[in-house]
PDBQT receptor file of N, H, CA, C and O in Angstrom, charges set to zero:
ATOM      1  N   UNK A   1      26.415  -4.636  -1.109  1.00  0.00    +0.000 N 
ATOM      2  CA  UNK A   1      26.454  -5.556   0.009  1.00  0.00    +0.000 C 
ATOM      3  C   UNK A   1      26.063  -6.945  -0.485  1.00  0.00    +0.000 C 
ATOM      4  O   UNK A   1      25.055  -7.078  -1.178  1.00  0.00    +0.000 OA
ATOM      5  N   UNK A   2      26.971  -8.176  -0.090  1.00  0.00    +0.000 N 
ATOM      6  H   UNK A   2      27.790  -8.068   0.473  1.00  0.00    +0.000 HD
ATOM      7  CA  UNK A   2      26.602  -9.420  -0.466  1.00  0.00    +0.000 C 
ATOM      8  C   UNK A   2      26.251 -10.125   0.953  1.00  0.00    +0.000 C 
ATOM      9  O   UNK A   2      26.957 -10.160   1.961  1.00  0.00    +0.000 OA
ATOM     10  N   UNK A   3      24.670 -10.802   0.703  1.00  0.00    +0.000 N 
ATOM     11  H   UNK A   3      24.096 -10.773  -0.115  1.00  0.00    +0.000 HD
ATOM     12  CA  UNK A   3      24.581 -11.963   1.843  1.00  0.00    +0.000 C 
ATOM     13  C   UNK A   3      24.777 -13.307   1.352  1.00  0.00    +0.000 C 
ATOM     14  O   UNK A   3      24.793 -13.892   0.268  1.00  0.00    +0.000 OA
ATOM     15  N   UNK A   4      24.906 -13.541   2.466  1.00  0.00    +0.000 N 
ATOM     16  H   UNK A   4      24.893 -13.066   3.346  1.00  0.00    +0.000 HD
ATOM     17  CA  UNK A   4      24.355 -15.047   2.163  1.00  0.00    +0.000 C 
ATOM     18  C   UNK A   4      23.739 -16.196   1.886  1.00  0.00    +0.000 C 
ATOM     19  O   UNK A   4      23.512 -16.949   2.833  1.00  0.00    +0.000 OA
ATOM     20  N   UNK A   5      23.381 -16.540   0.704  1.00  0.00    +0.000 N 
ATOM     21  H   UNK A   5      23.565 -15.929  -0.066  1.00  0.00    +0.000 HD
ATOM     22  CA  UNK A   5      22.169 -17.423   0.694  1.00  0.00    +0.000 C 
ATOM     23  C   UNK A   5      22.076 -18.454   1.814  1.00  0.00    +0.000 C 
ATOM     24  O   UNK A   5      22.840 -19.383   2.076  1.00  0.00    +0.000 OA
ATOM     25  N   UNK A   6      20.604 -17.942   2.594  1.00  0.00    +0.000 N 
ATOM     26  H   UNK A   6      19.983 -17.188   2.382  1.00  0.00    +0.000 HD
ATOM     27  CA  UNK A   6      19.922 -18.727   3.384  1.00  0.00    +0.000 C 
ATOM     28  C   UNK A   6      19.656 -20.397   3.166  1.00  0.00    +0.000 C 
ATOM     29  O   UNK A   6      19.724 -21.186   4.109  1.00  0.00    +0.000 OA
ATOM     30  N   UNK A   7      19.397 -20.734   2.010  1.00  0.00    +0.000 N 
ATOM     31  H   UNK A   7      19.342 -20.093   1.245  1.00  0.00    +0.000 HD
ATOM     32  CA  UNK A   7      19.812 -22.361   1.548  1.00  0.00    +0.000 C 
ATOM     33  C   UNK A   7      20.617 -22.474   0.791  1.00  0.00    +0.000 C 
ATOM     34  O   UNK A   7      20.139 -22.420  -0.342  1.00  0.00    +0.000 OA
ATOM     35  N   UNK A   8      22.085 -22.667   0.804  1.00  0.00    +0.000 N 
ATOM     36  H   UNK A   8      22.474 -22.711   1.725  1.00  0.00    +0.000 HD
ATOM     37  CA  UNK A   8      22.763 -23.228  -0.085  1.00  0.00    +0.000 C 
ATOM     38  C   UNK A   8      22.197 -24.187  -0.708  1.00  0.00    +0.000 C 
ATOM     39  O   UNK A   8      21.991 -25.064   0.131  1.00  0.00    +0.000 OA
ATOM     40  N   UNK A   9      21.673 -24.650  -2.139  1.00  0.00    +0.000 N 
ATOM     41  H   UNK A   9      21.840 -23.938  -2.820  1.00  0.00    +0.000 HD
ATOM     42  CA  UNK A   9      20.963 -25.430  -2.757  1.00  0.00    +0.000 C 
ATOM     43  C   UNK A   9      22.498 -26.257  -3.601  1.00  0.00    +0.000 C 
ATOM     44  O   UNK A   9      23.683 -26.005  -3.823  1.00  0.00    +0.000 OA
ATOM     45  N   UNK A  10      21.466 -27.367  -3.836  1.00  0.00    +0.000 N 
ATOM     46  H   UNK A  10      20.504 -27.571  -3.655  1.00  0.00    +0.000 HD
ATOM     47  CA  UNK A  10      22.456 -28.061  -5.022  1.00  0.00    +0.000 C 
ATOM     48  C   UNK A  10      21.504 -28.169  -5.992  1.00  0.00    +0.000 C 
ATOM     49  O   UNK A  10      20.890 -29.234  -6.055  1.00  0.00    +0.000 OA
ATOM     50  N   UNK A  11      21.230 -27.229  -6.822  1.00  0.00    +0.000 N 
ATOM     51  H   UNK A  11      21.730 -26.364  -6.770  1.00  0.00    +0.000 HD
ATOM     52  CA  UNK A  11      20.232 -27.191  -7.747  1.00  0.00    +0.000 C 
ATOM     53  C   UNK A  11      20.295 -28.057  -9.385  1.00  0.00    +0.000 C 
ATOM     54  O   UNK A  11      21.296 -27.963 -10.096  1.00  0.00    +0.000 OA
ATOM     55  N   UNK A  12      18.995 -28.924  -9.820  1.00  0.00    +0.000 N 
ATOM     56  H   UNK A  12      18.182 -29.000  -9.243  1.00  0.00    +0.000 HD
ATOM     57  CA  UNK A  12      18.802 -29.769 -10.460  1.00  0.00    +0.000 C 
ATOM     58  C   UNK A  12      18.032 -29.053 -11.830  1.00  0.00    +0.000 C 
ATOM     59  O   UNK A  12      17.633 -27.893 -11.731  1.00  0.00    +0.000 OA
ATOM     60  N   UNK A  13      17.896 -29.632 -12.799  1.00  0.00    +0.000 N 
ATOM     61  H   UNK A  13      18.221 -30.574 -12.880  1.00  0.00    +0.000 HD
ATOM     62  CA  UNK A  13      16.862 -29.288 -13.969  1.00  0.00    +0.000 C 
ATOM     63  C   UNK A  13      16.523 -30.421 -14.461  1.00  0.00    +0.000 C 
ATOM     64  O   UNK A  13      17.369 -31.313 -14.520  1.00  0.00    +0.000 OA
ATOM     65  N   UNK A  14      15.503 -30.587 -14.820  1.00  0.00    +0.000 N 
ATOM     66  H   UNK A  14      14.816 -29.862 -14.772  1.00  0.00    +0.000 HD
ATOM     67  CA  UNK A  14      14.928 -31.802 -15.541  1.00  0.00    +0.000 C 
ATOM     68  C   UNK A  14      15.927 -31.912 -16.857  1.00  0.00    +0.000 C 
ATOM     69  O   UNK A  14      16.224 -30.938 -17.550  1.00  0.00    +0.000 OA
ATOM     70  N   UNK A  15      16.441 -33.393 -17.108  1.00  0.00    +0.000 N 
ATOM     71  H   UNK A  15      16.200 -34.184 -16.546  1.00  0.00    +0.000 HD
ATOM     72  CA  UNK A  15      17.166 -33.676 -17.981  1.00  0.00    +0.000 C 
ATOM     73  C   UNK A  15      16.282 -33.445 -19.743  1.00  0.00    +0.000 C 
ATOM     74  O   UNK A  15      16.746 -33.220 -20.861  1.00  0.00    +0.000 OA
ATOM     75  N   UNK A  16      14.802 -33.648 -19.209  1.00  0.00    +0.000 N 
ATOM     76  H   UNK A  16      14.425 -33.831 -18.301  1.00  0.00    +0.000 HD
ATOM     77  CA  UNK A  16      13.751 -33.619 -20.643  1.00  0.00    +0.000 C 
ATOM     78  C   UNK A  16      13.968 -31.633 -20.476  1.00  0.00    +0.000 C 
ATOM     79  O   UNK A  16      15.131 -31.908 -20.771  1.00  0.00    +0.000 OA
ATOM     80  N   UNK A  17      13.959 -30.953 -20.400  1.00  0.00    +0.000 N 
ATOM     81  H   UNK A  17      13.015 -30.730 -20.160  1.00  0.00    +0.000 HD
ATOM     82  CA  UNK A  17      14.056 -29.416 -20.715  1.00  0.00    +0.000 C 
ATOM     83  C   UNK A  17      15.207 -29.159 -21.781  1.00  0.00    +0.000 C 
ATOM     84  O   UNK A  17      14.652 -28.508 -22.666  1.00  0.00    +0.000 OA
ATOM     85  N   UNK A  18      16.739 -29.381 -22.184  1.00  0.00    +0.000 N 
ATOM     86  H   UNK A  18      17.190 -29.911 -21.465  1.00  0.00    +0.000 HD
ATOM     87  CA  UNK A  18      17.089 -29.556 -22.814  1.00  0.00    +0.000 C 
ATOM     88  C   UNK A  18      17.919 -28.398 -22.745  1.00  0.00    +0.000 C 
ATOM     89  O   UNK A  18      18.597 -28.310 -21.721  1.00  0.00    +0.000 OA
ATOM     90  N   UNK A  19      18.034 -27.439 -23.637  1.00  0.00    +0.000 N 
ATOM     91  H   UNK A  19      17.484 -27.511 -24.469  1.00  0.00    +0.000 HD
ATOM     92  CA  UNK A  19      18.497 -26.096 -23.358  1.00  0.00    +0.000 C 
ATOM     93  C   UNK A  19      17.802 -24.843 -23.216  1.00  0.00    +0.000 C 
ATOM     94  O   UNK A  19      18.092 -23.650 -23.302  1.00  0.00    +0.000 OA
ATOM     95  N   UNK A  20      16.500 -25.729 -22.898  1.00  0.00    +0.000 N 
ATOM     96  H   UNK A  20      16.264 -26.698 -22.827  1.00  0.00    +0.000 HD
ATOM     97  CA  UNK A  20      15.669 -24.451 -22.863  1.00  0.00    +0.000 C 
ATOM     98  C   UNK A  20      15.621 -23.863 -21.689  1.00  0.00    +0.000 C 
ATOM     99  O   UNK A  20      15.868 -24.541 -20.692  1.00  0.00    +0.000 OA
ATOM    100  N   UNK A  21      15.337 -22.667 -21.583  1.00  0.00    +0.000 N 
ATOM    101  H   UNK A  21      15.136 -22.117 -22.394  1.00  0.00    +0.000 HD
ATOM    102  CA  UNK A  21      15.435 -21.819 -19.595  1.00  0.00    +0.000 C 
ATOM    103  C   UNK A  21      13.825 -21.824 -19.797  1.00  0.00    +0.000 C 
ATOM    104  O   UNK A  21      13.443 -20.701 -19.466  1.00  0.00    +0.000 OA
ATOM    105  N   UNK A  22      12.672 -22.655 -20.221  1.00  0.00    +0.000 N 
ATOM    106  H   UNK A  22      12.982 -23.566 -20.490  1.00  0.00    +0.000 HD
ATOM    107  CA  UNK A  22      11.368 -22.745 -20.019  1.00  0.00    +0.000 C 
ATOM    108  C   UNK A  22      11.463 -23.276 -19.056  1.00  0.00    +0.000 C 
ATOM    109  O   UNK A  22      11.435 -24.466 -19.371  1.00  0.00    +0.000 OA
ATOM    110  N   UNK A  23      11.615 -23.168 -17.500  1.00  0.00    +0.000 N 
ATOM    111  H   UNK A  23      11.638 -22.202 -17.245  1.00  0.00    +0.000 HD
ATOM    112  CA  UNK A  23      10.992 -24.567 -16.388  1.00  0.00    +0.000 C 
ATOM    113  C   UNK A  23      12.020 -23.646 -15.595  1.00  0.00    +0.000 C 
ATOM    114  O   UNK A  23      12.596 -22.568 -15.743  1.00  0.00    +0.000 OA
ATOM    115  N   UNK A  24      11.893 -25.023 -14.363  1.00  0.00    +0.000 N 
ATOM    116  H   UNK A  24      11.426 -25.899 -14.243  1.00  0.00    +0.000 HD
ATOM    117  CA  UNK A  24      12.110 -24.790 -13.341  1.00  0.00    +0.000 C 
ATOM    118  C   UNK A  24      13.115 -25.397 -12.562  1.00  0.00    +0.000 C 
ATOM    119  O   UNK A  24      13.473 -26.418 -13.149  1.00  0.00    +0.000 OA
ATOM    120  N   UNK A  25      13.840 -25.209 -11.332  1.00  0.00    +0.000 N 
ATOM    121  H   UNK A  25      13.549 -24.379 -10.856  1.00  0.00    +0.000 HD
ATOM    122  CA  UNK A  25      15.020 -26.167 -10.979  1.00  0.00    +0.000 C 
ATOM    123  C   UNK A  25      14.736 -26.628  -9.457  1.00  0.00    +0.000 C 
ATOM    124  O   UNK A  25      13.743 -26.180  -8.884  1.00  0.00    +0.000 OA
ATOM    125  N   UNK A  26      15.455 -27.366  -8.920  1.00  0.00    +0.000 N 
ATOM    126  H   UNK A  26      16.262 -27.730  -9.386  1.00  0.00    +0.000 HD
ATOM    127  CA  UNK A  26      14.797 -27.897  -7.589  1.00  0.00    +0.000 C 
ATOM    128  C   UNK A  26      16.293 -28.128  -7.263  1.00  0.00    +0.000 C 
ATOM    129  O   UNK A  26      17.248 -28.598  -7.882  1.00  0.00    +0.000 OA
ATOM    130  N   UNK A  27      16.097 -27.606  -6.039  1.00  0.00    +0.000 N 
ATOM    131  H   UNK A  27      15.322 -27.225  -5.537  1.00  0.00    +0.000 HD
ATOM    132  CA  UNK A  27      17.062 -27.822  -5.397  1.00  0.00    +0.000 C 
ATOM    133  C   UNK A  27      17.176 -28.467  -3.796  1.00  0.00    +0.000 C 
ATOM    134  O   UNK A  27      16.270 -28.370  -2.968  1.00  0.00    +0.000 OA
ATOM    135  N   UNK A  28      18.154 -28.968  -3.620  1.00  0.00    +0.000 N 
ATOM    136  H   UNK A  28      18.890 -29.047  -4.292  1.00  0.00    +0.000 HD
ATOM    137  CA  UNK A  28      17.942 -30.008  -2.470  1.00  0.00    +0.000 C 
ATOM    138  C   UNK A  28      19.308 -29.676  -1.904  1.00  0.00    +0.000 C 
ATOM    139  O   UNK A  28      20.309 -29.899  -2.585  1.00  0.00    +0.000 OA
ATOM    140  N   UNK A  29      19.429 -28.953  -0.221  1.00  0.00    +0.000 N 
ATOM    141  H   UNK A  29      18.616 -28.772   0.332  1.00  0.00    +0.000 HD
ATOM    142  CA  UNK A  29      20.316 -29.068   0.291  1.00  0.00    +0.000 C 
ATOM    143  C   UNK A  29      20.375 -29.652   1.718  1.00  0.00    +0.000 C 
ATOM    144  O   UNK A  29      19.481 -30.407   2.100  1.00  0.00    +0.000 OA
ATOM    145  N   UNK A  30      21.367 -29.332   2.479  1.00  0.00    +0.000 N 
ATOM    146  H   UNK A  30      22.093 -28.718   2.169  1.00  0.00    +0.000 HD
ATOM    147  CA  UNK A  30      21.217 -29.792   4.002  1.00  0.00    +0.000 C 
ATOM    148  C   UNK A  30      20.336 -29.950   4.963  1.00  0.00    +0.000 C 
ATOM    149  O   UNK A  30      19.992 -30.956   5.583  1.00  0.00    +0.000 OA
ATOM    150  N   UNK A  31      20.035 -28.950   5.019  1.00  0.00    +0.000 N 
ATOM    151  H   UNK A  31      20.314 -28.132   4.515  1.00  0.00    +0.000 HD
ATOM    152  CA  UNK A  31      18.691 -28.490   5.256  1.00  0.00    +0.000 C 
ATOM    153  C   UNK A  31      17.247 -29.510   5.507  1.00  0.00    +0.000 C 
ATOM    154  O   UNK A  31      17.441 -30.334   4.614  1.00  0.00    +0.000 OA
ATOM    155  N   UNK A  32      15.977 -29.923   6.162  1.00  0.00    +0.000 N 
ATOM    156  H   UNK A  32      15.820 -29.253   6.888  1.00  0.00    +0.000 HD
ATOM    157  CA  UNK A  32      15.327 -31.128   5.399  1.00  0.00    +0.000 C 
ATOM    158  C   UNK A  32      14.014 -29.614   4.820  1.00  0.00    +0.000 C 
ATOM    159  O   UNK A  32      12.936 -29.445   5.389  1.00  0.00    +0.000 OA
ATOM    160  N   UNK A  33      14.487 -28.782   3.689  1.00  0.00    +0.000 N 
ATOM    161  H   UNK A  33      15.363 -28.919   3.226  1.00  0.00    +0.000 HD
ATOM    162  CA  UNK A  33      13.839 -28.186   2.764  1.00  0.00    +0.000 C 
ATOM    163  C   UNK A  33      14.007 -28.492   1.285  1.00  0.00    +0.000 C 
ATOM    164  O   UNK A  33      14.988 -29.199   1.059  1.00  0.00    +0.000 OA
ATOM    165  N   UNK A  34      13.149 -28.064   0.005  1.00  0.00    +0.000 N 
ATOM    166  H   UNK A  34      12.352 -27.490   0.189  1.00  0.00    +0.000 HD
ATOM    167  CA  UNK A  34      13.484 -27.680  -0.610  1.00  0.00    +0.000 C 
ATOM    168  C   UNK A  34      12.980 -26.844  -1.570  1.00  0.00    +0.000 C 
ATOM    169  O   UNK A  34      11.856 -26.342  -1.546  1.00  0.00    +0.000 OA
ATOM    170  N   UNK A  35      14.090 -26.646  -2.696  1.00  0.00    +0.000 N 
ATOM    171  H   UNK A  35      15.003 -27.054  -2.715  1.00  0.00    +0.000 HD
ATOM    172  CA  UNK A  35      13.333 -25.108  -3.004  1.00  0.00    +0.000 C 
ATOM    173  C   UNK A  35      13.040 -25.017  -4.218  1.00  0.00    +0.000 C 
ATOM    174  O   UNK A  35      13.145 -26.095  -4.802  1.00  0.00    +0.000 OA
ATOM    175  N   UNK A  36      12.769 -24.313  -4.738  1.00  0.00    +0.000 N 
ATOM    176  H   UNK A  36      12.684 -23.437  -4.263  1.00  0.00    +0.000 HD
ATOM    177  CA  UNK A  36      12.336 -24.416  -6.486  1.00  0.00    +0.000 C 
ATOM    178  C   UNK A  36      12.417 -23.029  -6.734  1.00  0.00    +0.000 C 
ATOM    179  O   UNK A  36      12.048 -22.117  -5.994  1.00  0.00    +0.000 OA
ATOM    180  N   UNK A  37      13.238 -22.925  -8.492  1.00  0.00    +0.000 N 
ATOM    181  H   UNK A  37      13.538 -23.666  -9.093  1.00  0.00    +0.000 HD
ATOM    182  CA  UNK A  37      13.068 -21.225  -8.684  1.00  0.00    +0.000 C 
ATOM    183  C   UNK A  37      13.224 -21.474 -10.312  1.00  0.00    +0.000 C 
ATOM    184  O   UNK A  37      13.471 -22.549 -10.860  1.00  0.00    +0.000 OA
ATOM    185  N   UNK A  38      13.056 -20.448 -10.808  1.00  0.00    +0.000 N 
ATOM    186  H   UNK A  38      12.856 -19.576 -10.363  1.00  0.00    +0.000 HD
ATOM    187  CA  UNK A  38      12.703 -20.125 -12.114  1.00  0.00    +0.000 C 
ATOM    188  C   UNK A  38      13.948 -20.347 -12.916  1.00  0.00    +0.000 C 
ATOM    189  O   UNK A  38      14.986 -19.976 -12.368  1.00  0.00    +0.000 OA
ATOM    190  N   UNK A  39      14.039 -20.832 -14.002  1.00  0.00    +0.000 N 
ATOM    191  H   UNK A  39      13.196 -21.134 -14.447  1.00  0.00    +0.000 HD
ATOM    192  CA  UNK A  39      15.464 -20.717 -14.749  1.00  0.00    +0.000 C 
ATOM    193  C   UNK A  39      15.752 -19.530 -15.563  1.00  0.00    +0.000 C 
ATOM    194  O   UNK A  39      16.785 -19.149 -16.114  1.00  0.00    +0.000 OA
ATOM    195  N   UNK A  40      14.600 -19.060 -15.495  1.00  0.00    +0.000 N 
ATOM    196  H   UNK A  40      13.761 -19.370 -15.048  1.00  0.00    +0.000 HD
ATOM    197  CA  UNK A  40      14.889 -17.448 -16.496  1.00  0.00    +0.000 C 
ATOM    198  C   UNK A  40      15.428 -16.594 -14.955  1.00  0.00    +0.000 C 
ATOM    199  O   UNK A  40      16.446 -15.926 -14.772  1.00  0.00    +0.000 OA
ATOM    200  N   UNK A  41      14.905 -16.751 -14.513  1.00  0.00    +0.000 N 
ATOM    201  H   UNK A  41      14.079 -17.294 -14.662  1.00  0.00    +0.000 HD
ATOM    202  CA  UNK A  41      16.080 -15.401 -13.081  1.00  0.00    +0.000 C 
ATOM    203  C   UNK A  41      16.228 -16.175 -11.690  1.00  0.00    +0.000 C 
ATOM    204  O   UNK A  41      15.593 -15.846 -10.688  1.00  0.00    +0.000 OA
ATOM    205  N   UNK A  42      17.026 -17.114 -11.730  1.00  0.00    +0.000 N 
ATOM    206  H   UNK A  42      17.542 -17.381 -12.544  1.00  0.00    +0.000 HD
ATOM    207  CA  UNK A  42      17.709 -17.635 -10.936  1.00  0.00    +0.000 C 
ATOM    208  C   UNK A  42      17.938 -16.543  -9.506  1.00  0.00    +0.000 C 
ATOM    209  O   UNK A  42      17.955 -16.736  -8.291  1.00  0.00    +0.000 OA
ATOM    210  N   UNK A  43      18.076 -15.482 -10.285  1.00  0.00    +0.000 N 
ATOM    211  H   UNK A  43      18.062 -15.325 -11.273  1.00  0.00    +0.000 HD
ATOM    212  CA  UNK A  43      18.443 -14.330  -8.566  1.00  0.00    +0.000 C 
ATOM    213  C   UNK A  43      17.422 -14.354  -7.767  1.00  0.00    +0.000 C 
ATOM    214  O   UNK A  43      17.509 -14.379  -6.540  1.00  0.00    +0.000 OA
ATOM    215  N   UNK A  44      15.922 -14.346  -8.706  1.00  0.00    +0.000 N 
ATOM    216  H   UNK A  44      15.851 -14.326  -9.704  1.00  0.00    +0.000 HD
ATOM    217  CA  UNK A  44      14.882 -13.291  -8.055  1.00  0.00    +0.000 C 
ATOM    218  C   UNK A  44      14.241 -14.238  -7.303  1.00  0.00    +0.000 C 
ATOM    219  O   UNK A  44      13.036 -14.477  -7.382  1.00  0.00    +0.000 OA
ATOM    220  N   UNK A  45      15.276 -14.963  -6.335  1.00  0.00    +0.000 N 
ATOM    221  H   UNK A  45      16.255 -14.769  -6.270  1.00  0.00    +0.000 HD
ATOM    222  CA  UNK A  45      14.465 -16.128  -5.845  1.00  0.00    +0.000 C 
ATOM    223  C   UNK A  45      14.009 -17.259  -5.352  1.00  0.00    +0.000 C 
ATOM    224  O   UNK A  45      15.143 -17.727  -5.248  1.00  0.00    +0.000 OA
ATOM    225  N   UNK A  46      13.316 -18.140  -4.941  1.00  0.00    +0.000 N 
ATOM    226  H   UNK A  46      12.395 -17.760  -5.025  1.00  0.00    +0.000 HD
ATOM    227  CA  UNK A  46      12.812 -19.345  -4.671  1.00  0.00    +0.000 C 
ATOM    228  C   UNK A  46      11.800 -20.005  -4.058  1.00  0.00    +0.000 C 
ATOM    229  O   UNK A  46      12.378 -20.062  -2.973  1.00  0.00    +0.000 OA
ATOM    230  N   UNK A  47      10.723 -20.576  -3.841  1.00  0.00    +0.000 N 
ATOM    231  H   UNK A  47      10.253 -20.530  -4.723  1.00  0.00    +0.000 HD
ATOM    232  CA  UNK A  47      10.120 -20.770  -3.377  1.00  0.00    +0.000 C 
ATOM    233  C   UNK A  47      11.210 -22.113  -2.110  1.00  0.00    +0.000 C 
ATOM    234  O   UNK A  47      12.169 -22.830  -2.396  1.00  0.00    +0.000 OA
ATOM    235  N   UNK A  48      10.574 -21.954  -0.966  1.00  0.00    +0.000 N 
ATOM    236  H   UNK A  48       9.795 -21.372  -0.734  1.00  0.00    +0.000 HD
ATOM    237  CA  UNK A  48      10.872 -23.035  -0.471  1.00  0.00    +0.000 C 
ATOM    238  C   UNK A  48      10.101 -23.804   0.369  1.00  0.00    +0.000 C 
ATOM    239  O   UNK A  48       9.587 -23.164   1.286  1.00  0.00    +0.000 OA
ATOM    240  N   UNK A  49       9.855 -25.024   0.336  1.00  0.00    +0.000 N 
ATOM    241  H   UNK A  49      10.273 -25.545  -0.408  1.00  0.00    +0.000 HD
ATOM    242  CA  UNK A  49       9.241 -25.903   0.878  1.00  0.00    +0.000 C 
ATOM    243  C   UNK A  49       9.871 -26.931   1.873  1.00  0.00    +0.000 C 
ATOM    244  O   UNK A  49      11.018 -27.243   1.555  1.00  0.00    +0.000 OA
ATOM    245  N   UNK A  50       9.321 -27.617   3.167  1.00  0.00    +0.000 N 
ATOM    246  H   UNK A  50       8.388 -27.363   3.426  1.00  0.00    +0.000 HD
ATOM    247  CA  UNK A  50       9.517 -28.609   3.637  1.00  0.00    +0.000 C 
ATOM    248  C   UNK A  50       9.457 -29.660   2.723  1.00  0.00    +0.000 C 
ATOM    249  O   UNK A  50       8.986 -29.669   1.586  1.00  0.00    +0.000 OA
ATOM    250  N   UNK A  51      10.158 -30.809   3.558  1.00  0.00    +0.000 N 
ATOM    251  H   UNK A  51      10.542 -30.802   4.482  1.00  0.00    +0.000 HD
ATOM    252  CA  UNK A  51      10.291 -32.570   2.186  1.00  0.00    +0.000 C 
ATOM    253  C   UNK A  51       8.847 -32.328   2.222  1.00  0.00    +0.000 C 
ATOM    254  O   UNK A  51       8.194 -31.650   1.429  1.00  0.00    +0.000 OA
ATOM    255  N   UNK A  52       8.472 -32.918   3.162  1.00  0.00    +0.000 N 
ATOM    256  H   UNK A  52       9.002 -33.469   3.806  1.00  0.00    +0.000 HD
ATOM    257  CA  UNK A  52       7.081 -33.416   3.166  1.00  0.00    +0.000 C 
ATOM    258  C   UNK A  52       5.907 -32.848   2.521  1.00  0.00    +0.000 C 
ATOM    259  O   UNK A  52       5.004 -33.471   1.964  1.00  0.00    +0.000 OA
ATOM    260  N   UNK A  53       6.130 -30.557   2.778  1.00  0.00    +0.000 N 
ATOM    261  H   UNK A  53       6.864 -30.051   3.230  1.00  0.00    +0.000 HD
ATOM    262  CA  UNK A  53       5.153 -30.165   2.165  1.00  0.00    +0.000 C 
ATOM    263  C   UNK A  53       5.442 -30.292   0.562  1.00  0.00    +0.000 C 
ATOM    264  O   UNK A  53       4.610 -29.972  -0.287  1.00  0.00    +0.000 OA
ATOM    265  N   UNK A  54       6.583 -30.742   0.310  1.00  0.00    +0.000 N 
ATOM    266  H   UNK A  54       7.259 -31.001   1.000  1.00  0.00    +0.000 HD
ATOM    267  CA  UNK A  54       7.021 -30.658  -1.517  1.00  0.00    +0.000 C 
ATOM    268  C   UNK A  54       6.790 -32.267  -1.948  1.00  0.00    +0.000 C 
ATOM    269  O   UNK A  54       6.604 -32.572  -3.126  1.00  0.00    +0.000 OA
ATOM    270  N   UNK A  55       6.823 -33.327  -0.799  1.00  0.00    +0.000 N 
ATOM    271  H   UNK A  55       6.974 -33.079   0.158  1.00  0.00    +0.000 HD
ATOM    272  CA  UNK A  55       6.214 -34.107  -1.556  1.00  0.00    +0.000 C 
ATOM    273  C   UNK A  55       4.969 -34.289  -1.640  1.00  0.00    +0.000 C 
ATOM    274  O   UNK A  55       4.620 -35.163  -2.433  1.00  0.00    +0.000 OA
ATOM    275  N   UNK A  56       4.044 -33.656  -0.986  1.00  0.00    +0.000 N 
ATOM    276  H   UNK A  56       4.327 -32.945  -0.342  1.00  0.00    +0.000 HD
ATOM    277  CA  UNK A  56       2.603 -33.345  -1.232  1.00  0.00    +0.000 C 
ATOM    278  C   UNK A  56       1.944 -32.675  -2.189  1.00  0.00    +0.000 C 
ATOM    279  O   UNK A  56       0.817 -32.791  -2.672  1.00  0.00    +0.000 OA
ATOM    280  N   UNK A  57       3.362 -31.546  -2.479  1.00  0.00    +0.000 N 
ATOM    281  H   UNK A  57       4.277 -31.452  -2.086  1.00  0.00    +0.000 HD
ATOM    282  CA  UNK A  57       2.852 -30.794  -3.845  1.00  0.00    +0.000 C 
ATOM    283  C   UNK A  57       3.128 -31.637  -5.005  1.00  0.00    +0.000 C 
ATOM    284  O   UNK A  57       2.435 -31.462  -6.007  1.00  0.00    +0.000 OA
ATOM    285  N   UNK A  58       4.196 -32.675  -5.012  1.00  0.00    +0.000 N 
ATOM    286  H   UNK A  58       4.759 -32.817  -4.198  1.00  0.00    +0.000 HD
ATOM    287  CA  UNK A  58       4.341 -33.684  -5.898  1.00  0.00    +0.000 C 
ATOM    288  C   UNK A  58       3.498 -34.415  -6.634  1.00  0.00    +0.000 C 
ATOM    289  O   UNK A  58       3.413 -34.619  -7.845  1.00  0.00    +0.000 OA
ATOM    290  N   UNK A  59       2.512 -34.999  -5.131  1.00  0.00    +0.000 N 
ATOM    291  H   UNK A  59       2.581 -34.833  -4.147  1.00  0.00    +0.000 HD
ATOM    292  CA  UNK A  59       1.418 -35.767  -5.035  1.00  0.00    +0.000 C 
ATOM    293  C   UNK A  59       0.373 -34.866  -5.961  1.00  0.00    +0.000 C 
ATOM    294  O   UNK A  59       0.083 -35.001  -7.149  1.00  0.00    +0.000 OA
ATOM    295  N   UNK A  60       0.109 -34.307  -5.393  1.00  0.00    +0.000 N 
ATOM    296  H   UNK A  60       0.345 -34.198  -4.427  1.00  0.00    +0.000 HD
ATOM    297  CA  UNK A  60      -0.781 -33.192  -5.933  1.00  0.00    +0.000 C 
ATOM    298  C   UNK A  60      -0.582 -32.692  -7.762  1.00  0.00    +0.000 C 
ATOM    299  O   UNK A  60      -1.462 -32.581  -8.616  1.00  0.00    +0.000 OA
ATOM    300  N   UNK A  61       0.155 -32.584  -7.820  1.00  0.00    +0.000 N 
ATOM    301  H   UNK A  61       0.870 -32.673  -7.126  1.00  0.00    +0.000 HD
ATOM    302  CA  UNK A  61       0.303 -31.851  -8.714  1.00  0.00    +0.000 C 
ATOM    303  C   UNK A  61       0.345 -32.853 -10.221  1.00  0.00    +0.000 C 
ATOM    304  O   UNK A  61      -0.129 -32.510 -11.305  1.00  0.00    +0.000 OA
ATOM    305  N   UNK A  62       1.119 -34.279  -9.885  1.00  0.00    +0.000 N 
ATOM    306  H   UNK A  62       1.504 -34.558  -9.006  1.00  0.00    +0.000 HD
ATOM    307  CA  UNK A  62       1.008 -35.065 -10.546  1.00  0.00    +0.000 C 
ATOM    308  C   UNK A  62      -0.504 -36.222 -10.624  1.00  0.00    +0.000 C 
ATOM    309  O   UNK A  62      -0.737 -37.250 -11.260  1.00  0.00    +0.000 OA
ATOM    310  N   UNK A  63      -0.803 -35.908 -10.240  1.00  0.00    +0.000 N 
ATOM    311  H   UNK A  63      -0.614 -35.074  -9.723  1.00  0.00    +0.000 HD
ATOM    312  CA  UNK A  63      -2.288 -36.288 -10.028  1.00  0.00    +0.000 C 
ATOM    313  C   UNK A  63      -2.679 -37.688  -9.923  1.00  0.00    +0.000 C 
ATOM    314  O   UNK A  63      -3.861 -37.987  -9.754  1.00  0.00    +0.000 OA
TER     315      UNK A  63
């Protein structure tokens, strides 16, 4: 059985990662969410966030 992904993403990778599947991808669709998931298993996944709560984790995280 195939569903449907709940966010169609237009998913990004940091241009500094290179060819490595170390990191992570962000994706930004219609939606005002977005989501982030692993580059080693793209299936198993995503976290997703509101803009606002992801630009807080931004804030945050970049210190």
């Amino acid at each position: 059985m195939t569903t449907a992904d709940p966010f169609p993403f237009a998913w990004r990778k940091s241009s500094y990662s290179g060819n490595s599947s170390n990191c992570v991808e962000v994706g930004f669709g219609a939606e005002p969410v977005v989501g982030i998931r692993d580059t080693k298993d793209r299936d198993g996944g995503a976290l997703v966030f509101s803009r606002k709560a992801f630009t807080a984790l931004l804030a945050t995280t970049r210190g």
